[in-house]
C-alpha positions in Angstrom: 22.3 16.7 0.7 22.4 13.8 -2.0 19.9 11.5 -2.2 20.7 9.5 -5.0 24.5 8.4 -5.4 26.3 6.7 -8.5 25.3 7.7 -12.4 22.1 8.3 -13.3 20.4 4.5 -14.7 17.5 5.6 -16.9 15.9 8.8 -18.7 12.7 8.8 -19.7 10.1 10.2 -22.1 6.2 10.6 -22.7 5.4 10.5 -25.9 1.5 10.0 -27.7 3.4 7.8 -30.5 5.5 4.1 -28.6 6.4 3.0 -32.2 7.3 6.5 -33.4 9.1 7.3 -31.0 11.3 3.7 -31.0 11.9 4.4 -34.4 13.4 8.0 -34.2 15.7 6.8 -31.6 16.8 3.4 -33.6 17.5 4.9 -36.8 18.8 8.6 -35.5 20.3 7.7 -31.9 21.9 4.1 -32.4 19.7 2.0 -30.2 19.5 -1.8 -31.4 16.6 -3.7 -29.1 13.7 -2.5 -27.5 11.7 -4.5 -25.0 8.4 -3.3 -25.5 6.0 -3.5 -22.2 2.3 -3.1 -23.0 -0.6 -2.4 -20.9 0.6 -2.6 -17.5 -1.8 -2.0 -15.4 -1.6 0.2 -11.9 -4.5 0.0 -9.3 -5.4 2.2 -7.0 -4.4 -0.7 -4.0 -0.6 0.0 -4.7 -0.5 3.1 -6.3 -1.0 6.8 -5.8 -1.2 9.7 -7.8 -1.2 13.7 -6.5 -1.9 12.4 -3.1 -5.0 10.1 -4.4 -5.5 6.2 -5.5 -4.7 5.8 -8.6 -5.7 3.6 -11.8 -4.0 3.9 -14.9 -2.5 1.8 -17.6 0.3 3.0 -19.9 2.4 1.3 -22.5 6.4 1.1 -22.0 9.0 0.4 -23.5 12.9 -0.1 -22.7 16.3 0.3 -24.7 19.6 1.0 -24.3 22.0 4.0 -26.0 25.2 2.5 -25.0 25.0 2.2 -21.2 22.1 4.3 -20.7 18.4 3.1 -20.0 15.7 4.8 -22.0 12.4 4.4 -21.2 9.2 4.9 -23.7 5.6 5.7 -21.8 2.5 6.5 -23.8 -0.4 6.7 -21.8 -3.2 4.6 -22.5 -6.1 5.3 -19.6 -6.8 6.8 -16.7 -4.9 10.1 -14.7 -1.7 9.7 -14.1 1.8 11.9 -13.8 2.1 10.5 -17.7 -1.1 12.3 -19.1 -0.2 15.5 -16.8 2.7 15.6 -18.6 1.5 15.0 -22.4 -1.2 17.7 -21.6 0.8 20.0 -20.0 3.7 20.3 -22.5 3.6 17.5 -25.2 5.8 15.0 -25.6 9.2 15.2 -24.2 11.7 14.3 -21.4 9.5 13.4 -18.3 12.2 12.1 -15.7 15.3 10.9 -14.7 15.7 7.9 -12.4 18.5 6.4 -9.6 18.4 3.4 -8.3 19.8 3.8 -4.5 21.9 1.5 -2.6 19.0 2.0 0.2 15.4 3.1 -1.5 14.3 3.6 2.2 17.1 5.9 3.2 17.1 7.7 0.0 13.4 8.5 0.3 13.5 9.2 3.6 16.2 11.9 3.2 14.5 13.2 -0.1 11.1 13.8 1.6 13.3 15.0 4.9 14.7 17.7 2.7 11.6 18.7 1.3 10.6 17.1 -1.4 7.2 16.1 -3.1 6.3 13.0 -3.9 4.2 13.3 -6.9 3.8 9.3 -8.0 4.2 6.2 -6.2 3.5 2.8 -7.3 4.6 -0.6 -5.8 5.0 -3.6 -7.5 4.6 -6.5 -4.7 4.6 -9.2 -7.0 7.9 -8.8 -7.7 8.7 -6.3 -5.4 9.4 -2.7 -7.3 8.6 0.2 -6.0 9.0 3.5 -7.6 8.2 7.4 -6.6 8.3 10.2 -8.7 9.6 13.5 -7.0 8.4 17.1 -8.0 11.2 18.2 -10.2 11.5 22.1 -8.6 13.4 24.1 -10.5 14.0 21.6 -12.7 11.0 20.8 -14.6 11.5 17.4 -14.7 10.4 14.8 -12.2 13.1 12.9 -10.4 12.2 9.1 -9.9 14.0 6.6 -7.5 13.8 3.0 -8.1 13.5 -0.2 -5.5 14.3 -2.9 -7.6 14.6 -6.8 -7.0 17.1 -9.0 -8.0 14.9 -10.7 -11.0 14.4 -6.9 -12.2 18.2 -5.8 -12.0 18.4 -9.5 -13.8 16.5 -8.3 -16.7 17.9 -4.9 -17.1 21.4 -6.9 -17.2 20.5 -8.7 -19.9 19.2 -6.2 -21.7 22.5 -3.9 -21.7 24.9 -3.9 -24.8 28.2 -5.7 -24.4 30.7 -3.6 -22.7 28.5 -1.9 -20.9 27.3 -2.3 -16.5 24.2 -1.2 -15.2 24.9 1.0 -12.0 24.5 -1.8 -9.3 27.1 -3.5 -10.8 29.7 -1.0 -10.3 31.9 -3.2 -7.7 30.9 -6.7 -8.9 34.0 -7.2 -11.7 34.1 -6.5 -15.5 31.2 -5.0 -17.5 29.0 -7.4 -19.6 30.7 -8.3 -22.8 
């Protein structure tokens, strides 16, 4: 069963160091722009961690290598999948994210299958939602993405001519 269809839309690291870590993949891996995200802010009203409310604020940071999304997260405060993860094993790939056609469906048949969520965080005011899923024998965490028009908006402008982000895939020629 597949729960997540199309190409993957973002990796994703945790790393102690956001400018470091910018910097080793401008100069070494080609990525031009980064839209750095600071302190956002997660409240246990909306979010969840290991089961529990959670509170946490972390410091992000998007790009683009070619047509990929790569995301940047360094911890600040609180618990949080993030920390686990820097504690655990260091810096380092953390997860891999899809954005479904249907966020419901997809989760629905992920969690039907088996799966643990590990993280989940909604966004009402401009209506994200995200969940992490326990990676298995993968190691790393799986995360599927419900995101709003204005979000896909700012993803699309963010992506290097000649390049689509994966909701575009039947809408017509690639940015550029």
């Amino acid at each position: 069963m597949s729960i997540a269809s199309g190409p993957i839309f973002q990796l994703a690291w945790v790393v102690h160091d956001i400018e470091a870590a910018e910097r080793e993949f401008s100069e070494r891996y080609g990525v031009d722009k980064w839209v750095r995200l600071p302190r956002m802010r997660f409240g246990p009203d909306s979010c969840s961690y290991r089961g529990a409310p959670a509170d946490y604020t972390i410091d992000s940071s998007l790009g683009y290598a070619g047509g990929q999304q790569l995301e940047l997260i360094a911890p600040v405060s609180g618990a949080n999948l993030y920390t686990e993860a820097l504690e655990r094993s260091g810096p380092g790939l953390h997860h891999i994210a899809w954005v479904p056609d249907d966020f419901d469906v997809a989760l629905a048949e992920a969690l039907a299958g088996g799966a643990e969520i590990v993280q989940h965080c909604a966004v009402a005011e401009i209506g994200m939602e995200f969940v992490y899923l326990a990676g298995g024998s993968l190691g790393s965490y799986v995360e599927l993405l419900r995101l709003p028009a204005d979000a896909r908006a700012l993803f699309d402008s963010m992506i290097p001519d000649g390049y689509r982000n994966p909701w575009s895939h039947g809408q017509g020629a690639s940015r550029g």
